[in-house]
N, C-alpha and C positions, 0 to 999 in steps of 0.2 A: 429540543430539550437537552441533547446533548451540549450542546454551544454555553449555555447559560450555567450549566453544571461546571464545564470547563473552567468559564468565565470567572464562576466563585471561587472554585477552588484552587487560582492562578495554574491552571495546565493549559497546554496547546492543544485543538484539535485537528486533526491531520483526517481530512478523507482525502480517499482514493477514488477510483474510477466506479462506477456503481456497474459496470459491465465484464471489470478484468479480468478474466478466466481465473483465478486466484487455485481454483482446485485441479485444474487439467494443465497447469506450466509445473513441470519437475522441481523443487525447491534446490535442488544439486545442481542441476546442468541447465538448465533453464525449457527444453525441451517441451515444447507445446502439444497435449496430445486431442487429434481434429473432433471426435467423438467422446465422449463418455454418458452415460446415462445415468442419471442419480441412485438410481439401486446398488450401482460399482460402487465400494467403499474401500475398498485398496484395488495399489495397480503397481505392473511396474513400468518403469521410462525404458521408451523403447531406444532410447540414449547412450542410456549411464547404466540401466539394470539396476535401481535403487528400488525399492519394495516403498510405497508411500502406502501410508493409513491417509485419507482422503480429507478428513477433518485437520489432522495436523498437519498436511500442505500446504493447505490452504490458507492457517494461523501463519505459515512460513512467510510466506509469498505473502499477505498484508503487510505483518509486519516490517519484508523487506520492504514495499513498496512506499509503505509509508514513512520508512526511514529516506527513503529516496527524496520522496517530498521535502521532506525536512531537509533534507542536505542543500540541494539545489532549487527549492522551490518552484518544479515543474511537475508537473505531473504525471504519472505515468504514461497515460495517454492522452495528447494534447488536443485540447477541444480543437477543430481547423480555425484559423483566424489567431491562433489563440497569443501566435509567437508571428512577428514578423521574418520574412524571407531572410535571411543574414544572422538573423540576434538567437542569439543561444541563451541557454538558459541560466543565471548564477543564482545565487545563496543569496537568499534575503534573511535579513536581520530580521530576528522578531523581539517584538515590544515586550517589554519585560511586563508584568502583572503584576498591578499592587489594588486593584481593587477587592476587598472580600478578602485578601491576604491577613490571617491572623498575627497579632504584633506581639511579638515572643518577650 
């Protein structure tokens, strides 16, 4: 549903990993925390000592990651197979959208 919204309204969509701990990595320091249980809804990084509200770390860390995507067009976390032995990952171009594009 989302793709085809995208599609119309010439925007990119960028997923992420459907697994990335998005809410237990520090949005400061990056600092992975091994446990949390959903009822925690702030915490702090046993890193950096930043205080996170658990919902807007979480907004953090997508957003970075999806800026990532977009940058290098890899993924955050790389399916196995995904990249050959050697090859890194660059920037892909993406297609400009003029389908559904309203003509000003």
């Amino acid at each position: 549903m989302l793709a085809y919204k995208c599609q119309w309204y010439g925007r990119n969509l960028v997923v992420i990993d459907r697994w990335y701990p998005s809410s237990k990595v520090c949005s400061h320091c990056g600092h992975l925390s091994e446990k949390m249980p959903l009822n925690v809804r702030s915490w702090t990084c046993r890193g950096c000592g930043t205080v996170h509200d658990r919902d807007v770390n979480a907004a953090r860390n997508i957003l970075a990651a999806g800026q990532a995507v977009t940058a290098c067009g890899a993924g955050i976390r790389p399916q196995r197979g995904n990249l050959r032995p050697g090859q890194r990952a660059v920037k892909q171009e993406t297609r400009r959208a003029t389908a559904g594009v309203p003509v000003l």
